[in-house]
N, C-alpha and C positions, 0 to 999 in steps of 0.2 A: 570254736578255735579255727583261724585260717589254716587250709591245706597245709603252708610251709611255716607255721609259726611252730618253731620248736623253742621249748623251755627248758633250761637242764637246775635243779633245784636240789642244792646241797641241802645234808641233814642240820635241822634247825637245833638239834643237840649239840652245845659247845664243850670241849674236854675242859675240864677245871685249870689244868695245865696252861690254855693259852685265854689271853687277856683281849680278844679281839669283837670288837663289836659284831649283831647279827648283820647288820645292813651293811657293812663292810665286806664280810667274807660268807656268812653262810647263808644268807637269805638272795645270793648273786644270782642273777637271770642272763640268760645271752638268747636275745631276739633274732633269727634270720634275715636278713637281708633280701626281696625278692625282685630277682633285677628278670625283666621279659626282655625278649630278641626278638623282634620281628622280622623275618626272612631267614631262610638259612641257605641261603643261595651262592655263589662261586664265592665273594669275599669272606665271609662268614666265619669259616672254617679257625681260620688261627685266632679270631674274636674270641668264638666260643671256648676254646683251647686253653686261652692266656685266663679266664674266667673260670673254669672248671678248676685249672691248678692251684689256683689261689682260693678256691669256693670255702674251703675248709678254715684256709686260716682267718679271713677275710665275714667267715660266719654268710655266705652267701649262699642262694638256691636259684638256680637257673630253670627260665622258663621259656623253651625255644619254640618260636610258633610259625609253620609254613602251609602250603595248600593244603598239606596232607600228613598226619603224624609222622610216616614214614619217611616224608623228604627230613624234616627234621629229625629223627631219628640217626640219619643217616650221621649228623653233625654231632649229635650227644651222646651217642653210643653207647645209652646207658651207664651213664657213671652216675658216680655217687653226684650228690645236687644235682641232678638235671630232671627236668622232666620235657618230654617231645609231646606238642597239643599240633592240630589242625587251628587253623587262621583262614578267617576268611575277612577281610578290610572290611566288604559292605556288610558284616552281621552284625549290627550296632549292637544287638545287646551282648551279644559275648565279647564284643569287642571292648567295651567297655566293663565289663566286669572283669577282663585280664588287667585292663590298665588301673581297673582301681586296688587290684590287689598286689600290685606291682611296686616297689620304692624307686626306680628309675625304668624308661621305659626307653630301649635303643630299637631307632626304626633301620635296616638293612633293604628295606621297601621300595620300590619304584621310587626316585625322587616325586609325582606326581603324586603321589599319596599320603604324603611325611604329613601335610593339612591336615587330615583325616587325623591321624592320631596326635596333632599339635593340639588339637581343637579340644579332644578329650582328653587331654595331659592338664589343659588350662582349668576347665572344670573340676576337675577330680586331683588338680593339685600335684601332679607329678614332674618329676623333669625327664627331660629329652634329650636323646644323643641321636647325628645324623652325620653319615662321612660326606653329606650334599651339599652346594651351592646355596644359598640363603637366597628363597625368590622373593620376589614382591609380597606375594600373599605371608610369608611368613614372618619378612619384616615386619608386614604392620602390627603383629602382634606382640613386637618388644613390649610396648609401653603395658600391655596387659600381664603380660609374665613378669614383667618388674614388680607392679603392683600384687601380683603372687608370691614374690620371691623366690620364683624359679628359675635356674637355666634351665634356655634350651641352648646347647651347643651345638653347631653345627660346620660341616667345612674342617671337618676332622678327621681324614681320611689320608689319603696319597696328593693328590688334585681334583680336587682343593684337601691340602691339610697338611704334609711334611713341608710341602712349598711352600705354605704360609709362614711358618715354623720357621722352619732353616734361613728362609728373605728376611724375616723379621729379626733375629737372630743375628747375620749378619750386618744387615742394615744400622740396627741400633747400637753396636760394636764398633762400628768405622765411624760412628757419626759421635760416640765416646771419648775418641779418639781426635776430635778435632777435624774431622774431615767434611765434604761438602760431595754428595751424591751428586752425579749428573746423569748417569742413564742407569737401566735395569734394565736387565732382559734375561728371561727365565725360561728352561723349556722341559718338559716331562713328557714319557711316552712309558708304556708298559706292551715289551716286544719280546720277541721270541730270542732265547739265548744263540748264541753259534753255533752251538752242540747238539742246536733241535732244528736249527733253522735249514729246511731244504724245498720250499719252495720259491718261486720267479718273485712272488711279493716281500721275501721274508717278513710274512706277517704268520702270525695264529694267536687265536681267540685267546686272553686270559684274562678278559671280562667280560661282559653283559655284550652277547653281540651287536642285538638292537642298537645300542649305545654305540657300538664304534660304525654299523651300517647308515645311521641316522645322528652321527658328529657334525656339527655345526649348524644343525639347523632347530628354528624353534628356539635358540639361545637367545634371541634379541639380538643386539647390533654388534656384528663385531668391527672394534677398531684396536689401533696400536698409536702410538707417538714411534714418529722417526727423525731423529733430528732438529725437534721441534715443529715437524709437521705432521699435524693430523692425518690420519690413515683409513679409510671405513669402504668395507668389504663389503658383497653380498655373496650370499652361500655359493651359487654358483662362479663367483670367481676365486674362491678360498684356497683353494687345493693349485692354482696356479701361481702363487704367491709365497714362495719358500726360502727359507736361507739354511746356508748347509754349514754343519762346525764338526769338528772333529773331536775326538776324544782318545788320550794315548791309552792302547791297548785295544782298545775297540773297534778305531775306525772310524766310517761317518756316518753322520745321521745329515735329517732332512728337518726341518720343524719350520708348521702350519700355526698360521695364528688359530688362537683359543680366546672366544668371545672377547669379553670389553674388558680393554686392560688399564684404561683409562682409568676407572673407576676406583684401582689398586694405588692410584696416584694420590691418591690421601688417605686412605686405609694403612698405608705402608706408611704415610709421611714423609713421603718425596716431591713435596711442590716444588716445581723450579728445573725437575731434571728434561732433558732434551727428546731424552728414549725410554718409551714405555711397553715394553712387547710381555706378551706371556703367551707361549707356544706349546702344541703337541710334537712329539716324537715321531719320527718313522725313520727305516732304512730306506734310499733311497733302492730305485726307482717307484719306489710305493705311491706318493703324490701325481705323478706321469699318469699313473696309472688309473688310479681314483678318480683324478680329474676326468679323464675319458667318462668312467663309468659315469658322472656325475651330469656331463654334457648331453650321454645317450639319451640319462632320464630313468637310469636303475632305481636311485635313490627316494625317489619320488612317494612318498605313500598316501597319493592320492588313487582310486579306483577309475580305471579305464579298460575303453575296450582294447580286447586282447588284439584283433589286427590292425588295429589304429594303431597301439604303440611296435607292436611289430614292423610296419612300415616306415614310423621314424625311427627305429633303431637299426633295421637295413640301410637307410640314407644316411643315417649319423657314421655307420661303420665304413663308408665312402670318401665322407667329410673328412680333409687333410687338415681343419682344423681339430678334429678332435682323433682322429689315428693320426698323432704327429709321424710318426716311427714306426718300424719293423716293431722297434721294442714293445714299446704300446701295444702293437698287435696282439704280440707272443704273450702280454700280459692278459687281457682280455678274454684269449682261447684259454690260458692255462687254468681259468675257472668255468669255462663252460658254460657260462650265462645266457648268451645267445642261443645256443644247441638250446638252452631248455627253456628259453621263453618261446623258441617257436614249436615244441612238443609239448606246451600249455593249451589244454584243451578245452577249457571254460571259456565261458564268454567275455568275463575279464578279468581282468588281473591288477593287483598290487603291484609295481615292480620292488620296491624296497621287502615287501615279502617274499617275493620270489627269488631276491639276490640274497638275504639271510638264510632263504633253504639252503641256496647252492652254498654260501660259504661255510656254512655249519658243519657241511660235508668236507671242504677240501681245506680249510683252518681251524679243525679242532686239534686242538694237543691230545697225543697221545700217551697212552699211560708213563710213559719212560720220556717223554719233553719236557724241557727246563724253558720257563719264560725267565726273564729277566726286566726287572725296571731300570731306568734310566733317566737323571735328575741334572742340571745344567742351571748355578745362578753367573749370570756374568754381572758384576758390578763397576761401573766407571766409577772415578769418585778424585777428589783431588786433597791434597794434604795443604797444611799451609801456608807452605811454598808454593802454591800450583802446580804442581806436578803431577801430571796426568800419569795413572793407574788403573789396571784391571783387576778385581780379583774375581778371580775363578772358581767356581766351587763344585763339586760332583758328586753325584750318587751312581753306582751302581753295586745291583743285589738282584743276586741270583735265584730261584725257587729251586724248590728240592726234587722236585714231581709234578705231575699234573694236577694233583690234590693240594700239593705244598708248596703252593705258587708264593713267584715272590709278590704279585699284586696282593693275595689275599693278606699275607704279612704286613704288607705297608699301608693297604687298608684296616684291617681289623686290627692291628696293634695300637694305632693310637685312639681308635675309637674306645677299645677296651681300658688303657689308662689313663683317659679321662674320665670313665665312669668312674673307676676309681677314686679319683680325684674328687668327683663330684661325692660321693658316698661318701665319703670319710672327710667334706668338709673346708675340702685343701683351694676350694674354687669361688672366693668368696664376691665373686662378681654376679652378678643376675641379670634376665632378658634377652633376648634373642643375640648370641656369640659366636665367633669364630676365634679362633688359637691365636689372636695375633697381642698379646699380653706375655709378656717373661714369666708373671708368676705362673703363669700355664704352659709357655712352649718350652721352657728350658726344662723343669724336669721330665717332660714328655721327651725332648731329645737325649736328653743323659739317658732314662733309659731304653731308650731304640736303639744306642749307639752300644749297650750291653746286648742287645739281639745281632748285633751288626751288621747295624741299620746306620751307617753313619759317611759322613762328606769328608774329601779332601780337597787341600786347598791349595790355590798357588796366585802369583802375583805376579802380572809381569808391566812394566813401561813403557 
């Protein structure tokens, strides 16, 4: 009998009294459900949460796997359904022995890894949940997972995954409506609340730091549509390249293109529109600032030697094209980057490693900081009068703590009720997916908008 296969087996004795068949009521079975977590890392937390609460009714047994029982542990806290194992990707055979014993398998893993257990989900017949971007290597595998009858889901997370949702959503709304799309432009960031935010970046960590040290690069190509005119970036001029919006109650933001947005121009089903943007968040002067670092050559995680790049990062901190400002200056020192690549005593150095040390130290939330996300669809679109209109749409949501981010919510909540969905049935589509289908995103946002996890809207001409 599998680890979690429980059976609960009513007496085969019927009282004379009732007229009911055995196989109806007293010979009834209820099988476990075993759903594996892979990662239990910053987003994780409110995943496992929404899964444990439901374990009971839902007939589910959680099986949470990270480097070490104990990191896991830390997320299952011993409740009832749960159990915390060690994971290790490269142990093929236990790795595959969690996933055969598994009935959905949700990877929380390095995007670079998700292959790895797609590849043993296909074999062994499972389906897959991921809050990632859908790469090349995973597309090719639609046509095989079809032919399985599996979803893999993926692009189910914050960004990618409410943004799909909510664009989609609203998109197909106005265009029910009789109206004609002519631009989109969409912008997400996950930043520090006002209530936490006291340093010169107003930035801190409340996701994968790697991930925001090494943003935009490795994506492939990023472009936008402006006006009908194609747009295409290279990483190093990314971060110079900004538009600013505001938000009532908030203030302003700054937002950097975010990969190829192009590609959303038929996924969405907007041929024809003029503007195509899909942006990151930040408070400004955050981009000013980044840039610089970016020009020195922090970001870089190629290996060199340590006085080689020391010598062009004394010249670059010269260069008025890259210290525009005072400001820029004061940005630069308030992380101490410099001071400690020249007190790097090895022969070489990473600089992208060396800049994730220092910032780990000076943008980690502390226990009592509140991050906050932050969501912006702007839609152009015209009625059938021609009447040009905006409509506007927004997210913001607050985290409770540094544990009870609002990232790990808007990540792991929808990751978690789509497993759902998938389990009980409700997701009758197969092969490599992303949310952007109504029978999937709308009950997903009915119920985030009961977590309140939800947008307002407004319209203007």
């Amino acid at each position: 009998m599998h680890l979690f296969h429980k059976e609960i087996d009513f007496p085969q004795r019927i009282p004379t009294f009732l007229n009911y068949q055995i196989s109806e009521l007293y010979l009834y079975s209820i099988t476990m459900r075993n759903i594996l977590i892979l990662g239990a890392g910053r987003s994780s937390g409110v995943l496992i949460d929404y899964l444990v609460e439901k374990s009971a009714e839902q007939q589910w047994q959680l099986v949470v796997g990270d480097i070490t029982a104990e990191q896991a542990l830390q997320k299952t806290r011993n409740r009832p359904n749960t159990k915390a194992v060690s994971f290790d990707t490269y142990n093929e055979i236990n790795r595959r022995k969690m996933i055969s014993e598994a009935d959905i398998v949700i990877s929380m893993l390095p995007a670079t890894l998700h292959i790895i257990i797609a590849e043993d989900c296909i074999k062994l017949k499972k389906n897959l949940v991921t809050p990632s971007y859908i790469s090349d290597a995973m597309r090719s595998m639609d046509e095989e997972v079809k032919k399985k009858k599996l979803v893999f889901m993926n692009e189910i997370g914050l960004d990618p995954g409410i943004d799909h949702m909510s664009a989609m959503h609203i998109i197909q709304q106005l265009k029910s409506e009789g109206n004609t799309i002519t631009g989109f432009r969409s912008h997400c960031g996950g930043l520090v609340a006002p209530e936490s935010d006291d340093n010169l970046w107003h930035y801190k960590f409340s996701w994968n730091p790697r991930n925001v040290v090494l943003a935009g690069q490795g994506e492939g190509k990023i472009l936008y549509l402006k006006n009908g005119k194609k747009v295409q970036l290279q990483y190093e001029e990314l971060f110079g390249h900004t538009s600013e919006l505001k938000i009532k109650g908030y203030g302003k933001f700054e937002s950097y293109p975010n990969r190829d947005s192009l590609k959303y121009v038929s996924q969405y089903g907007l041929k024809g529109v003029k503007t195509m943007y899909r942006g990151t968040l930040r408070r400004p002067p955050y981009c000013k600032g980044w840039d610089a670092i970016v020009k020195l050559g922090f970001t870089s995680h190629k290996q060199t030697f340590t006085t080689q790049f020391q010598h062009l990062v004394e010249k670059g901190m010269k260069d008025k094209k890259i210290i525009t400002n005072k400001q820029t200056e004061k940005l630069i020192q308030s992380i101490s980057i410099v001071p400690m690549l020249f007190l790097h005593k090895e022969k070489t150095v990473i600089p992208s490693d060396l800049l994730l040390n220092v910032l780990q130290h000076s943008w980690s939330m502390q226990p009592g900081d509140k991050d906050m996300v932050v969501m912006v669809h702007e839609v152009e679109y015209q009625g059938k009068r021609k009447k040009k209109k905006t409509l506007e749409s927004s997210l913001v949501y607050t985290g409770k703590d540094a544990d009870h981010t609002a990232m790990a919510a808007t990540v792991g909540l929808p990751v978690a009720m789509v497993t759902k969905m998938i389990l009980n049935g409700e997701v009758k589509r197969t092969g490599v997916l992303m949310p952007s289908h109504p029978e999937i995103y709308n009950p997903i946002l009915a119920e985030l908008k009961k977590h309140g996890i939800s947008f307002k809207e407004k319209i203007t001409e």
